[in-house]
C-alpha positions in Angstrom: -128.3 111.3 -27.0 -131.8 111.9 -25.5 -135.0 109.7 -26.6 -137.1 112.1 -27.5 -140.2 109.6 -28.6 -141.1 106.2 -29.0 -142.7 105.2 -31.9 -144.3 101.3 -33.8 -142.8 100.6 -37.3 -145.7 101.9 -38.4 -145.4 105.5 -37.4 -147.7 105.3 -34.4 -146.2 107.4 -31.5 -146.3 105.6 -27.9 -144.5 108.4 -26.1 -143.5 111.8 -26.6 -140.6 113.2 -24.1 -140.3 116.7 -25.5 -140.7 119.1 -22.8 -140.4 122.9 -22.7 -138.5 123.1 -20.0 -135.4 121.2 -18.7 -133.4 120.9 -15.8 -130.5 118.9 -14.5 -131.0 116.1 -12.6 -128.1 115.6 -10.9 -124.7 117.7 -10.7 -121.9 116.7 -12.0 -119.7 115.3 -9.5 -122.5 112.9 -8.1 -123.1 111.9 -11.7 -119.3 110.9 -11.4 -119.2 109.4 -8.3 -122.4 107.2 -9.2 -120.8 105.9 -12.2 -117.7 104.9 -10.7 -119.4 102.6 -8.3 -121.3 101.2 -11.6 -118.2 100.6 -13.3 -116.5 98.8 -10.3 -119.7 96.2 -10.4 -117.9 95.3 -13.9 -114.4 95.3 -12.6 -114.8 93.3 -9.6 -117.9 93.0 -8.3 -120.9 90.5 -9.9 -120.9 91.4 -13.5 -116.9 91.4 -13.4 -117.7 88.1 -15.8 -118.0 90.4 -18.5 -114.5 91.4 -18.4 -112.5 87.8 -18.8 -115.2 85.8 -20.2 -115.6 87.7 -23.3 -112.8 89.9 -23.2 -113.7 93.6 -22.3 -110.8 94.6 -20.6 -110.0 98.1 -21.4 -113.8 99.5 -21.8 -115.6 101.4 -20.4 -118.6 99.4 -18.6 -121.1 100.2 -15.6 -124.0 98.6 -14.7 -126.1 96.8 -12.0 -126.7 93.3 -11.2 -130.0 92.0 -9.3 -132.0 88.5 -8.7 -135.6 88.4 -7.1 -136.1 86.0 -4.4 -134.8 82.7 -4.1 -132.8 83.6 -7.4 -135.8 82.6 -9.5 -134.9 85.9 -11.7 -131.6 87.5 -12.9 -131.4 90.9 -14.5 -128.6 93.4 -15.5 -128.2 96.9 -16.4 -125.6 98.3 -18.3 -124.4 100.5 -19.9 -121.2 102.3 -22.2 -120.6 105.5 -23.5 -122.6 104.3 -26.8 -124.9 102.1 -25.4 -127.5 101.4 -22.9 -128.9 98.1 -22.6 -131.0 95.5 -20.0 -131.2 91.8 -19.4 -133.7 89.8 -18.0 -133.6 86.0 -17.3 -136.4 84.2 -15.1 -139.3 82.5 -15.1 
């Protein structure tokens, strides 16, 4: 699925993406290997949490993990075949 816009509740268009053109961004094999690292940050690397504490063993999960200095903020990005999401926890 591509996002194609962004729009308020209210109609009111933020971004458009549509383009004329495409290309791809990055062949296919890369696009393998790179989510094959992503996915082994969830299998045993620092989000590997998500597997035993709530019980996702079996799908599909890649992501990133990150903190800013002095580990005052914590994010992750993830994502699945269906879904894309980010966390952010700070001050």
């Amino acid at each position: 699925m591509t996002v194609l816009r962004i729009e308020t509740y209210d109609g009111e268009i933020l971004a458009d993406f549509r383009s004329e053109s495409s290309e791809q961004a990055i062949d296919s094999s890369t696009a393998h290997l790179m989510s094959k690292m992503l996915e082994s940050v969830a299998t045993s690397g620092t989000a590997s949490r998500l597997r035993w504490r709530y019980g996702l063993y079996g799908y599909p999960i890649a992501g990133k993990t990150g903190t800013s200095q002095n580990h005052a903020d914590g994010w992750f990005i993830g994502y699945t075949p269906k879904l894309v999401t980010g966390v952010w926890v700070g001050r």
